[in-house]
C-alpha positions in Angstrom: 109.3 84.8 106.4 111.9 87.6 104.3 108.7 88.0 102.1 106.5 88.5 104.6 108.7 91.0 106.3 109.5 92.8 102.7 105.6 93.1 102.0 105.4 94.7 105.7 107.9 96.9 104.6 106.0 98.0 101.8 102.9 98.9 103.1 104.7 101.2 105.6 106.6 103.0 103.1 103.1 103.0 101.3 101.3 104.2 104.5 104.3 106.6 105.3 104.1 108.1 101.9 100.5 108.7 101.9 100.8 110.9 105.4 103.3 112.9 104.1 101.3 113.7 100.9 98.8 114.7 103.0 100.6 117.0 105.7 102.3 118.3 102.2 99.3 119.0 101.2 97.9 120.8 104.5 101.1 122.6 104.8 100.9 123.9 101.1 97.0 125.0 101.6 98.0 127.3 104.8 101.3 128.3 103.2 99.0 129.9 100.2 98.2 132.4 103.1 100.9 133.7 104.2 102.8 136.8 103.2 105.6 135.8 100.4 108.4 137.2 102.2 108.0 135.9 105.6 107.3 132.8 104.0 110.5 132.6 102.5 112.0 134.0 105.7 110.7 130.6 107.2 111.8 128.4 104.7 115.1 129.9 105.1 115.2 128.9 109.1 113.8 125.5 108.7 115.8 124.4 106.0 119.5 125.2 107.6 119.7 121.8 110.4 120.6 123.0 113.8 124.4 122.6 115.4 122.7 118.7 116.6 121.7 117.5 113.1 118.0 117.9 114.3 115.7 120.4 113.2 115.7 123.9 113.5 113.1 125.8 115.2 111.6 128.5 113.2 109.0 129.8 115.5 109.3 130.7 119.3 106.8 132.1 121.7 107.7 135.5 124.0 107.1 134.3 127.4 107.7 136.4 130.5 109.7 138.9 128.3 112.0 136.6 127.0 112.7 134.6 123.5 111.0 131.2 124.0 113.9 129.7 121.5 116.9 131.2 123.0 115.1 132.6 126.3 117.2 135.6 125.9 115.7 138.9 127.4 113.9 141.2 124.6 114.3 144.8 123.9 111.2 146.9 124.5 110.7 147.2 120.7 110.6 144.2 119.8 108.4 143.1 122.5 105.9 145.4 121.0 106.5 145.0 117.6 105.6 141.4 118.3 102.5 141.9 120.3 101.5 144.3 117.7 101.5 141.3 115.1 104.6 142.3 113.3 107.3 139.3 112.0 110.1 140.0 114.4 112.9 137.7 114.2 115.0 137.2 117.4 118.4 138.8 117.2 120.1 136.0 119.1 118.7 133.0 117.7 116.9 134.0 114.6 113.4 132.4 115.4 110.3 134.1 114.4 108.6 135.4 117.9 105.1 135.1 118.4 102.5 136.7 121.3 102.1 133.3 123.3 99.1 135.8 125.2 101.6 135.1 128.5 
């Protein structure tokens, strides 16, 4: 029965290896497109855990005029920066904004 259990064991590491391999590889093959430095800006967020030990949000949507990670009001510029397509990091919380389209 521990054998059994062990082999189970190993074929999930086996099978949970093999999916991250793969999302490694689909995250490297999008990360090729993106500009160096907000790359790097990115990596920066994600790899600092948040104040819970979970992890940190990089990215937020704008809805209704406010920060979708903090949901903290936005200054006219930086409301259109965003919608423009710029990188605009929130000055509260630090996540990247993006144009949800709301």
């Amino acid at each position: 029965r521990l054998e059994g259990s062990i082999d189970d064991l190993d074929l999930r590491q086996q099978n949970a290896q093999a999916q991250v391999d793969k999302l490694t590889a689909e995250r490297n093959a999008v990360a090729a497109n993106v500009d160096e430095e907000n790359l790097r800006f990115y990596e920066r967020l994600t790899a600092r855990p948040a104040a819970d030990g979970s992890f940190r949000k990089a990215l937020a949507p704008i809805r209704e005029n406010l920060c979708g990670g903090c949901m903290l009001s936005l200054t006219p510029q930086a409301r259109t920066s965003v919608r423009a397509g710029k990188v605009v990091p929130c000055q509260n919380c630090g996540c990247l904004m993006y144009d949800s389209g709301e």
